[in-house]
N, CA, C and O of each residue as an XYZ file, in Angstrom:
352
protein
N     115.470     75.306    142.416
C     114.118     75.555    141.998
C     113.995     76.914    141.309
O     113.136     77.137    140.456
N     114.960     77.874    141.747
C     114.453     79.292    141.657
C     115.027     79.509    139.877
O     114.532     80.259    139.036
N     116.324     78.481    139.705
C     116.840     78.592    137.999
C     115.871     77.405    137.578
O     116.387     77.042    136.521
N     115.100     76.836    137.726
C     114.290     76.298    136.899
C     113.042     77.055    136.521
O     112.387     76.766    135.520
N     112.644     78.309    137.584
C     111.557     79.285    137.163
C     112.341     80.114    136.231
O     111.804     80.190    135.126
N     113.393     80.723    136.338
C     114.418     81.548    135.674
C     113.897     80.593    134.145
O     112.993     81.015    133.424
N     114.482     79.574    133.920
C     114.487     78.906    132.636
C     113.079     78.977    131.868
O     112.908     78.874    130.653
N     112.386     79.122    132.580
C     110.828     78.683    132.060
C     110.476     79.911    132.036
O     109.259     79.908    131.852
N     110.912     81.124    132.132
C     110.574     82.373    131.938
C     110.614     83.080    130.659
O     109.824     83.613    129.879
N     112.850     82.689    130.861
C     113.044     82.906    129.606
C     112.585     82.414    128.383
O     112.567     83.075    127.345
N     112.106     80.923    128.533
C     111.528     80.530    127.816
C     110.602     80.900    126.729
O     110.626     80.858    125.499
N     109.283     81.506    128.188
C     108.338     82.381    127.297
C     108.552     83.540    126.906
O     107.764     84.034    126.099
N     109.612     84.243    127.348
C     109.947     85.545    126.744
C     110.160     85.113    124.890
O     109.429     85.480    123.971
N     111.406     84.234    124.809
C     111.723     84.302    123.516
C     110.937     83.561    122.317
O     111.243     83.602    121.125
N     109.983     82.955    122.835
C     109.146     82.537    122.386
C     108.384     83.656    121.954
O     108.439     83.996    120.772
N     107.512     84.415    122.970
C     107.161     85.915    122.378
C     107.694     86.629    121.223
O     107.073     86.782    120.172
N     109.153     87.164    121.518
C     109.936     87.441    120.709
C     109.929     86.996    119.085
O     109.835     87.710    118.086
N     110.120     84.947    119.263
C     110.198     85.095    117.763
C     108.774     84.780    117.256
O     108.585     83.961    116.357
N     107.483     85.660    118.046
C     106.276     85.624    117.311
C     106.291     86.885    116.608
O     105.940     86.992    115.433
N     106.716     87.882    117.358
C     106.756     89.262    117.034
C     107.996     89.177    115.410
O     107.884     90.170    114.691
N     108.973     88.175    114.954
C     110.007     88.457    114.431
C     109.678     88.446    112.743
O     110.431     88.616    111.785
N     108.176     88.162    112.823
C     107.430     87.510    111.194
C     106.283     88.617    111.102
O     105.116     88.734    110.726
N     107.092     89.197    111.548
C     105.593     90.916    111.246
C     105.347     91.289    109.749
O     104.271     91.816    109.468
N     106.116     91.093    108.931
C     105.854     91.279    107.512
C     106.659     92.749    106.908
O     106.621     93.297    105.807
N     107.448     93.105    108.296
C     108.832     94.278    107.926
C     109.680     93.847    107.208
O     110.186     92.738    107.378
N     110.106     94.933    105.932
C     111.166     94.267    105.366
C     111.839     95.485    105.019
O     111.248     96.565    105.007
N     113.430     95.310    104.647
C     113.615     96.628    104.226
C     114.551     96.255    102.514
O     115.462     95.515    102.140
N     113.440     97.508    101.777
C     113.527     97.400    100.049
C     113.733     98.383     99.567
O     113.320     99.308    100.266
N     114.329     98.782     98.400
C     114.541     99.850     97.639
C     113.114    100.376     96.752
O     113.069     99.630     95.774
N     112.531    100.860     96.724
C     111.691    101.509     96.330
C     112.254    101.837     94.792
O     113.159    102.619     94.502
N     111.393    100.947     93.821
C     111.640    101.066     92.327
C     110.774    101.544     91.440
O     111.285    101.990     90.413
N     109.986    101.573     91.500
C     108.670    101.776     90.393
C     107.300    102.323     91.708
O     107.183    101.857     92.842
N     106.474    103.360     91.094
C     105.140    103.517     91.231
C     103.987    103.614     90.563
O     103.622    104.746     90.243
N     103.276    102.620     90.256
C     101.631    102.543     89.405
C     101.172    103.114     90.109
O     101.592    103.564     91.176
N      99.544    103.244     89.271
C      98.278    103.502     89.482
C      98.576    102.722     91.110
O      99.033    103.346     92.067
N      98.313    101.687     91.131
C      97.681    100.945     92.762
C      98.707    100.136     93.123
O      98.434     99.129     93.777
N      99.720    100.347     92.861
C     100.788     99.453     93.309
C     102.473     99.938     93.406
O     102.814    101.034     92.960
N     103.046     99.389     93.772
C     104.633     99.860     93.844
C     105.220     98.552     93.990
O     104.703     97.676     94.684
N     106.454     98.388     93.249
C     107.446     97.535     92.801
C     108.859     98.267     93.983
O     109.275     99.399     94.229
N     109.232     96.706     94.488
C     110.239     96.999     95.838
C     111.342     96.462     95.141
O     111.225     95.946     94.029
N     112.114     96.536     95.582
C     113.314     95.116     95.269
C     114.546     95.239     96.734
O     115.209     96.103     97.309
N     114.288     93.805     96.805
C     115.205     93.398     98.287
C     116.472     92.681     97.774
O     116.623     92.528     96.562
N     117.430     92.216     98.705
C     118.142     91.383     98.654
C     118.314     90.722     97.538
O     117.300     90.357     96.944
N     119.489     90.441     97.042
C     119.710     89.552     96.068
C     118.735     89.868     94.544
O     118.639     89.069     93.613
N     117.984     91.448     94.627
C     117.384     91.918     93.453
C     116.113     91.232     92.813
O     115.508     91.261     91.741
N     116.001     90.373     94.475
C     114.303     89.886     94.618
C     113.092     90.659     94.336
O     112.649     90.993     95.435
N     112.291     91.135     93.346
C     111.613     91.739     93.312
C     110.402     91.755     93.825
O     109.970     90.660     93.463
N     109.257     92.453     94.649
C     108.392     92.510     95.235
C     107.092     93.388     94.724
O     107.208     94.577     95.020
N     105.990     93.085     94.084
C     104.906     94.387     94.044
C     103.669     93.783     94.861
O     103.199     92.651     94.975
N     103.379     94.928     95.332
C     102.629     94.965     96.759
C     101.349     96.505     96.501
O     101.685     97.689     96.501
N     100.097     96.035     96.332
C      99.137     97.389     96.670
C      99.618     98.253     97.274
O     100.566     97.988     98.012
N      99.123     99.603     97.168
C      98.549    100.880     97.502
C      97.592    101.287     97.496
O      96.776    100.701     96.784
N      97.192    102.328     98.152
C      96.114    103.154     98.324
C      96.411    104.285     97.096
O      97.564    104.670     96.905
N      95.346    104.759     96.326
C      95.653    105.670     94.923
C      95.846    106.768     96.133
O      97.072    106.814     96.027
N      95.603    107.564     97.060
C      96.102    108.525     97.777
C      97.119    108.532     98.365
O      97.415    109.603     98.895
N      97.860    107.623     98.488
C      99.183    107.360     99.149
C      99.870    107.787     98.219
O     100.673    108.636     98.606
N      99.932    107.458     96.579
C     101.169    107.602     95.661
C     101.534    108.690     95.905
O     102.729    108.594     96.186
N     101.157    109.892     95.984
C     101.815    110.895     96.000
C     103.113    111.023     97.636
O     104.328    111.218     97.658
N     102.364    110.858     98.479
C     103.240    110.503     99.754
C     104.376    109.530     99.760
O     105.247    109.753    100.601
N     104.541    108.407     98.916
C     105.022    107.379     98.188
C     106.616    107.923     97.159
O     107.747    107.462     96.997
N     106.058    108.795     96.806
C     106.879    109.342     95.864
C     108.588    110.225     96.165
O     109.597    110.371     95.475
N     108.277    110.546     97.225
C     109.142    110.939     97.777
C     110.101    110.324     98.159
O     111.148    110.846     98.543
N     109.845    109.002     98.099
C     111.012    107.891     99.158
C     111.669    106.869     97.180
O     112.525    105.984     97.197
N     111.103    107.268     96.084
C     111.629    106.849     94.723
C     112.789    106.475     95.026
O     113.440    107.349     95.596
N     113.510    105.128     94.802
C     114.623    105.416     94.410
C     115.558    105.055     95.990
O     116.701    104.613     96.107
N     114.750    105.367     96.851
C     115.401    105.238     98.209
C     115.227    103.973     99.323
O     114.180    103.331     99.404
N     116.063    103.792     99.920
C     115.723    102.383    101.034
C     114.648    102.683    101.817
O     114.509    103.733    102.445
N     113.875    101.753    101.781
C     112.356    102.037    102.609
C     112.193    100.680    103.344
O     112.493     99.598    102.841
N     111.534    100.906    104.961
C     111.257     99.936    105.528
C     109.406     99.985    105.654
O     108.697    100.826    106.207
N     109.035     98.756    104.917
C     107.804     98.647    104.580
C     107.330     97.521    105.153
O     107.753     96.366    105.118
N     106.044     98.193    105.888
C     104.984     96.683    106.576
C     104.088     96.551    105.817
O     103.259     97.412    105.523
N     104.179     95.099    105.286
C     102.811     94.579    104.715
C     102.104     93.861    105.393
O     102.393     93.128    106.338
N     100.668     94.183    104.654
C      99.672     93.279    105.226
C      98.783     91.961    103.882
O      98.750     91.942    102.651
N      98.438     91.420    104.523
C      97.736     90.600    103.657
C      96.215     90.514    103.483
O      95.516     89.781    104.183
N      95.679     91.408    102.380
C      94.949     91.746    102.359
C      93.650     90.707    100.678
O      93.641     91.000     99.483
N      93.040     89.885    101.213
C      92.409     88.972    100.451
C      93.344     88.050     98.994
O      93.101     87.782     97.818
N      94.581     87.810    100.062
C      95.862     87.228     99.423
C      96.749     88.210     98.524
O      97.772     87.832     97.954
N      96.451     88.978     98.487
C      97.247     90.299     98.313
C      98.097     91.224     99.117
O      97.720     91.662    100.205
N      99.176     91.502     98.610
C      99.967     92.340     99.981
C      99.570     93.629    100.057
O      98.601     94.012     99.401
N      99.982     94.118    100.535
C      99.394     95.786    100.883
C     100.008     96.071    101.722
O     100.161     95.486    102.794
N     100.784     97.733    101.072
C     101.653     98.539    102.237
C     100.851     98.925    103.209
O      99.713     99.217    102.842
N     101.025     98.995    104.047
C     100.495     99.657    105.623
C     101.160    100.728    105.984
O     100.471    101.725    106.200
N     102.429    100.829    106.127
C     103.293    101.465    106.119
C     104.399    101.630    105.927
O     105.118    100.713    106.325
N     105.063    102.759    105.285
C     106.388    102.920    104.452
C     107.071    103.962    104.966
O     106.525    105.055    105.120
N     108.287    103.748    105.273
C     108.881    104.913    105.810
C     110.268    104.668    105.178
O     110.573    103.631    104.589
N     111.250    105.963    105.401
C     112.986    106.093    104.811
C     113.780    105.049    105.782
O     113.354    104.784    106.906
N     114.996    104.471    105.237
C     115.135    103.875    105.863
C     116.947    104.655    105.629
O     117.370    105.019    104.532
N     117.547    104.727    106.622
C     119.175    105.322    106.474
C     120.120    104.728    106.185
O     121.211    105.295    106.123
């Protein structure tokens, strides 16, 4: 009885897990910065442009050129950085 609670535990653990696994993290090279937007490129030279905030570019700028792990959000079917950070 006691590995059939065991099973049904783990169960919901990894279930949790792969809800948390589609957060909208990805990690991209930081290529281009517009006016309201920034151009990523991932894997296989998939390209990505995703909003900004016009006050962010400058904070933005610093990571040019460099691997960045970026959360988007979806914002009235539009993506939008949330947050961008260096990635090593």
């Amino acid at each position: 009885m006691s590995k059939l609670w065991l099973g049904v535990i783990s169960l919901v653990m990894l279930s949790s897990l792969a809800g948390n696994a589609d957060s909208g993290e990805f990690l991209w090279k930081l290529a281009r910065i517009d006016n309201d937007s920034v151009t990523l490129i991932g894997a296989d030279d998939i390209r990505k442009t995703a909003k900004i905030c016009r006050e962010d570019r400058s904070k933005v700028a610093a990571f040019l050129g460099k691997s960045v792990k970026v959360d988007f959000e979806d914002l009235k079917g539009e993506p939008w950085v949330v947050r961008l950070e260096s990635w090593k």
